[in-house]
C-alpha positions in Angstrom: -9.7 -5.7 10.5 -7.0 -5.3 8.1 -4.3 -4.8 10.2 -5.3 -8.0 12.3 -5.8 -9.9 8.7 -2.2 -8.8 7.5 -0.4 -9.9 10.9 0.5 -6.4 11.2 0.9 -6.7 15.1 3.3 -9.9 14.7 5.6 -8.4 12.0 8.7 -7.1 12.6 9.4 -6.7 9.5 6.8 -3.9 9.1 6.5 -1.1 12.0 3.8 0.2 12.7 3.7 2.9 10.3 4.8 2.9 7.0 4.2 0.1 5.1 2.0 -1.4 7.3 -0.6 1.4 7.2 -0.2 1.7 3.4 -1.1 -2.0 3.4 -4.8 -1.5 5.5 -5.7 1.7 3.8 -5.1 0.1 0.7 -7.1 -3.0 1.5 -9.6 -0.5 3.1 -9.8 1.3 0.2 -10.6 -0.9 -2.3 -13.0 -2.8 -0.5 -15.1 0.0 0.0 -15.0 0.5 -3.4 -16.2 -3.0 -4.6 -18.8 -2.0 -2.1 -19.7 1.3 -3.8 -18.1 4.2 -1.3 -15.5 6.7 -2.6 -13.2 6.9 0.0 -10.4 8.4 -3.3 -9.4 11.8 -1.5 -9.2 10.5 1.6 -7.9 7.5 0.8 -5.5 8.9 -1.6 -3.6 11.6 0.8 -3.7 9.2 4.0 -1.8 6.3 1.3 0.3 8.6 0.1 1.2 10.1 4.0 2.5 6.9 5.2 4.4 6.1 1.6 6.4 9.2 2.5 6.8 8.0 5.6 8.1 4.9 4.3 10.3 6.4 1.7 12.0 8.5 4.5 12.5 5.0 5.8 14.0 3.6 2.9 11.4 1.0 2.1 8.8 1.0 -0.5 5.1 -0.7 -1.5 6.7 -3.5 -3.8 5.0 -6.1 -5.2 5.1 -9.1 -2.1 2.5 -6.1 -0.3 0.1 -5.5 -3.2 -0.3 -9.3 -3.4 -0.8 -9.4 0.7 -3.5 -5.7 0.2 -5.5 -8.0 -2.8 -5.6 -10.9 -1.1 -6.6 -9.7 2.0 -9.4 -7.5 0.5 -10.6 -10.5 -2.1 -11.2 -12.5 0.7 -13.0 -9.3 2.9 -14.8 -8.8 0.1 -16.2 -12.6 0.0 -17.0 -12.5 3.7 -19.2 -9.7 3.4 -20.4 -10.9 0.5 -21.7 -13.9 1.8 -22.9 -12.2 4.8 -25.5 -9.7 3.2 
């Protein structure tokens, strides 16, 4: 859901990989814990996997993705919300 709520299949600028899956697991991450799961170990070494993957790439999690990962799991968040 987050990869399809980020545009990740319509943005160039982000391979698949990288960035891109930092973004989701991210989002995924901290939705499940408004929700009350601990995903933190997993979580944790999967986003920090595809950060080095990143960072061999030359790119880095800057502040334009954390504002697209909260937005997109605010607004995850309220749909399930509303739906329960």
């Amino acid at each position: 859901m987050s990869h399809a709520r980020l545009d990740h299949l319509y943005r160039k600028d982000l391979p698949r990989g990288g960035i891109a899956e930092a973004e989701a697991e991210l989002s995924t991450y901290l939705v499940g814990a408004h929700f009350g799961f601990d995903f933190r170990e997993d979580s944790a070494a999967y986003i920090r996997g595809w950060l080095e993957h990143a960072r061999a790439d030359g790119k880095g999690l800057g502040k334009e993705n954390i504002d697209r990962v909260m937005n997109n799991a605010r607004w995850l968040i309220n749909e399930i919300s509303a739906r329960l």
